[in-house]
Residue, then its C-alpha position, 0 to 999 in steps of 0.5 A: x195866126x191865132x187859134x181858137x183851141x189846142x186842137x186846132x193848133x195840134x192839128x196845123x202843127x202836123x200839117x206843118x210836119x208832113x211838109x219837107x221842110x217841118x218834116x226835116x226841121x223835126x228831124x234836126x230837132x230830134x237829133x240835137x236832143x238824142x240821148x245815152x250814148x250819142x250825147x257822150x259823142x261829137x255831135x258838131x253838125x249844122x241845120x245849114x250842113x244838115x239841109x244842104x246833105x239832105x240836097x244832096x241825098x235828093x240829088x243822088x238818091x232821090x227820096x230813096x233809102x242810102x242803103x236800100x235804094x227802097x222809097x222813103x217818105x214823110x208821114x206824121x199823125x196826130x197823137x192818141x188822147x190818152x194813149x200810152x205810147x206814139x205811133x208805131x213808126x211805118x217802116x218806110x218812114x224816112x230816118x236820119x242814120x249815123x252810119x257809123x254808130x261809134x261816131x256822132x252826128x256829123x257831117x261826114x256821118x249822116x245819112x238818110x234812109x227808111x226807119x225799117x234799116x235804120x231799126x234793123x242796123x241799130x247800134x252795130x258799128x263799122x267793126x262790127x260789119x267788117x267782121x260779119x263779113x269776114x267770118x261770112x266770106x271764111x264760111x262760103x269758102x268751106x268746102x261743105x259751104x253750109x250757112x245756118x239759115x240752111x242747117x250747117x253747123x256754126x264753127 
């Protein structure tokens, strides 16, 4: 279908995106292209395998954050003219997570989940996690049993 200005061709795009399916496809998109670090890793997911994890997340999760069990949902908006910077994402936005960042996208590896955990997990590896919570455990089974956040020292 033609169109009759640049505006109108933006704005059926984003209609298009704050459907599932563009939604998705945008997402897919955007992981093949991810820079720095994940380039240098194995990033050897399909657009078939992708879409047939997001059927199973649905299936499982519904369209609910893997880690939170929070709701996620699709929302994209048309750019600013003349702005600097995107959209800030909402926090309930719905992101495609490595789960563990020392390994790239694939199958075994993605999941689905709200930006506001995805931004918060960031990089830390699995390692990384099991040590937090192995120092956390060491730390509840002191006897005076004091965590920082409450005012015990960090030893």
């Amino acid at each position: 279908m033609p169109y009759k200005n640049k505006e109108d061709r933006r704005k059926q795009n984003i209609k298009y995106l704050n459907t599932e399916n563009g939604f998705l496809v945008s997402k897919w998109n955007d992981l093949k292209k991810r820079k720095g670090k994940v380039q240098s890793l194995t990033n050897d997911i399909t657009r078939e395998e992708f879409f047939e994890l997001w059927e199973k997340h649905k299936k499982k999760y519904g369209w609910n954050c893997y880690y939170t069990g929070k709701p996620f949902r699709i929302d994209r908006k048309l750019a600013v003219k003349g702005a600097n910077k995107r959209h800030s994402a909402p926090p309930d936005l719905l992101s495609v997570d490595r789960f563990d960042s020392d390994v790239g996208y694939t199958k075994n590896n993605i999941v689905f989940c709200r930006w506001d955990f995805n931004d918060r997990k960031s990089n830390i590896s699995v390692e990384d996690c099991k040590i937090i919570i192995e120092k956390y455990i060491e730390r509840q089974k002191r006897s005076e049993r004091k965590l920082y956040s409450s005012g015990g020292l960090v030893q």
